[in-house]
N, C-alpha and C positions, 0 to 999 in steps of 0.2 A: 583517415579512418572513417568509415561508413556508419550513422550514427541508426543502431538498431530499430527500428521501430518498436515502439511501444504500445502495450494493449490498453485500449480508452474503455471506460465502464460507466454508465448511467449508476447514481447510490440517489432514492429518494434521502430528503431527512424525515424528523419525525413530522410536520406537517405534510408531508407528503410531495413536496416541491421535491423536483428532480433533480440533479447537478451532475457535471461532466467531469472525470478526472482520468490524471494521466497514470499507469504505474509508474512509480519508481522503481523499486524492486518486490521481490516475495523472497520468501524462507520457509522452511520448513523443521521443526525443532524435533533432533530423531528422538529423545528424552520422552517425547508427548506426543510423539506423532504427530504434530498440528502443525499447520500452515497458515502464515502471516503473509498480508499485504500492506505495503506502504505505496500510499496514493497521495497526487497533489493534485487542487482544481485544474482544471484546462486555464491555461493562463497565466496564473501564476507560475510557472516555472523559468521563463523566462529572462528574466534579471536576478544575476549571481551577486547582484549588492545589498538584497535584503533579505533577511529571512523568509522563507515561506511557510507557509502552515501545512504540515503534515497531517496524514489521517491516517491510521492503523486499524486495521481490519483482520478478525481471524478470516479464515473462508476453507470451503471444501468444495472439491470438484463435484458436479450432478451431474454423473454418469446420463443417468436416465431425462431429463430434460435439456436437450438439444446440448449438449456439454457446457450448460450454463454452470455457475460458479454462486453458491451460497454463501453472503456475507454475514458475520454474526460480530459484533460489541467486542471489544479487547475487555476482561473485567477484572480480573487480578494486578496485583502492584508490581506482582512478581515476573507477566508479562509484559506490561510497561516498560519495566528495565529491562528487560531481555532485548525489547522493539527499539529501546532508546539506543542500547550498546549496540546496535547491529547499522542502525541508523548512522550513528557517529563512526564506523567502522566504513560505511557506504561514504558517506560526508570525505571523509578521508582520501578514501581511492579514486571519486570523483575530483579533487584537488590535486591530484599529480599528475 
């Protein structure tokens, strides 16, 4: 099976250093209308022996700049577990 290509995305953090990461997946919650991303660094993904650090992102399409993608902070606890369950849900189907 042909392993899909995935979209890479530059995220500064708060000093403003850039970093590369891979998607995992996205979602979209119909309750809220909003759109989740789960990103791991470029790099990290590749050994299934250790855990890797995930990063959750809301984001919204920007129609009007070149179809870039606006990331904004996860900040309730209530999406947290939403991203954890969807995550461990992901973790899952990746293991069979």
């Amino acid at each position: 099976m042909a392993q899909e290509e995935k979209e890479r995305f530059v995220i500064p953090d708060e000093e403003g250093t850039e970093h590369l990461f891979d998607e995992l997946f996205r979602f979209t919650v119909d309750e809220t209308n909003k759109s989740y991303m789960v990103l791991v660094p470029v790099g990290e993904e590749e050994d299934d022996d250790e855990e890797v650090e995930v990063f959750a992102f809301r984001y919204e399409d920007r129609e009007d700049e070149d179809n870039d993608i606006a990331f904004f902070p996860v900040e309730t606890d209530e999406e947290w577990e939403m991203i954890e369950e969807m995550l461990n849900t992901f973790s899952e189907e990746e293991d069979e």
